[in-house]
C-alpha positions as CSV (number, residue, x, y, z in Angstrom):
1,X,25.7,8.8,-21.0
2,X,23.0,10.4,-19.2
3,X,24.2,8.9,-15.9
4,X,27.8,10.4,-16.3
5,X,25.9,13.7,-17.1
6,X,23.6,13.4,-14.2
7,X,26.8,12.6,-11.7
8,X,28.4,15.8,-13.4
9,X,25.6,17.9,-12.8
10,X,25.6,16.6,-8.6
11,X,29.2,16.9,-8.3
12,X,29.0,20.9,-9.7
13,X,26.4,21.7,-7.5
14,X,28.2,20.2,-4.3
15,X,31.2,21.9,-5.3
16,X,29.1,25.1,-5.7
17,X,27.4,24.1,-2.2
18,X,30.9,23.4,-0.6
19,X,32.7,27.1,-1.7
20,X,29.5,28.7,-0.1
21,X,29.8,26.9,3.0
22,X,33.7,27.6,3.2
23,X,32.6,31.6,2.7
24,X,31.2,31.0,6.4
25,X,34.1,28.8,8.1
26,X,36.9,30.0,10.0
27,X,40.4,28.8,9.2
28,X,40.1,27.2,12.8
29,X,37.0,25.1,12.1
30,X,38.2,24.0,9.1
31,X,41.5,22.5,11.1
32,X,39.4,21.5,13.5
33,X,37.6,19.6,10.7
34,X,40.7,17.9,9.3
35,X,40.4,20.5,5.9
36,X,42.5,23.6,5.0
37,X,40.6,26.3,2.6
38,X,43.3,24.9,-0.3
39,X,41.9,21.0,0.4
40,X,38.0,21.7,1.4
41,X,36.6,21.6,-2.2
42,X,38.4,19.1,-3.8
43,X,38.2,16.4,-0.9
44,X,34.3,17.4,-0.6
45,X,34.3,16.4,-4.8
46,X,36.2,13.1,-3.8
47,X,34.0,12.2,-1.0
48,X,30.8,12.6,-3.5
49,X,32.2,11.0,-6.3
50,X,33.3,8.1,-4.5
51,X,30.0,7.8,-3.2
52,X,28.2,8.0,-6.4
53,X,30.6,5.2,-7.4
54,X,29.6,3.1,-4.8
55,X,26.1,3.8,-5.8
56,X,26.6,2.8,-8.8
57,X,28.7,-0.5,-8.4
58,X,25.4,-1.3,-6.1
59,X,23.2,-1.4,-8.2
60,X,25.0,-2.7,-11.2
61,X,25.2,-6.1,-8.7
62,X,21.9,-6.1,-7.7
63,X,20.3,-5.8,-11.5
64,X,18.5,-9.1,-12.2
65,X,20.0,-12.2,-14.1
66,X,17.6,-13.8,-16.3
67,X,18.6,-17.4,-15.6
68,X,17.6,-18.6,-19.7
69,X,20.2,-16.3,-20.9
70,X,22.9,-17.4,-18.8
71,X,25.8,-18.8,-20.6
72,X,24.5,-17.7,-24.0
73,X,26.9,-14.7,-24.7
């Protein structure tokens, strides 16, 4: 739960961090970038959360296996 609120909380704050940065862009430099002003925030809030997923899924593979308890469940 506090992971899900944690990703929330990064994801807000990139958004927030992305609309500022668009303030500052031309309409040319974001084509130039592959973005229009309409896609900028919401592909910036894919990228991050995709990301974090991947994060995640890392590290969920990497946690240790005690090898007495395998099998038990």
């Amino acid at each position: 739960m506090l992971k899900r609120l944690f990703n929330a909380m990064i994801v807000a704050r990139q958004a927030s961090a992305t609309m500022q940065a668009l303030q500052y862009m031309s309409d040319r430099q974001l084509e130039d970038i592959g973005f229009t002003r309409e896609t900028f925030v919401e592909q910036m809030k894919a990228n991050i959360l995709t990301e974090l997923d991947a994060a995640d899924a890392e590290k969920s593979q990497a946690a240790p296996v005690n090898p007495n308890l395998v099998g038990a469940v």
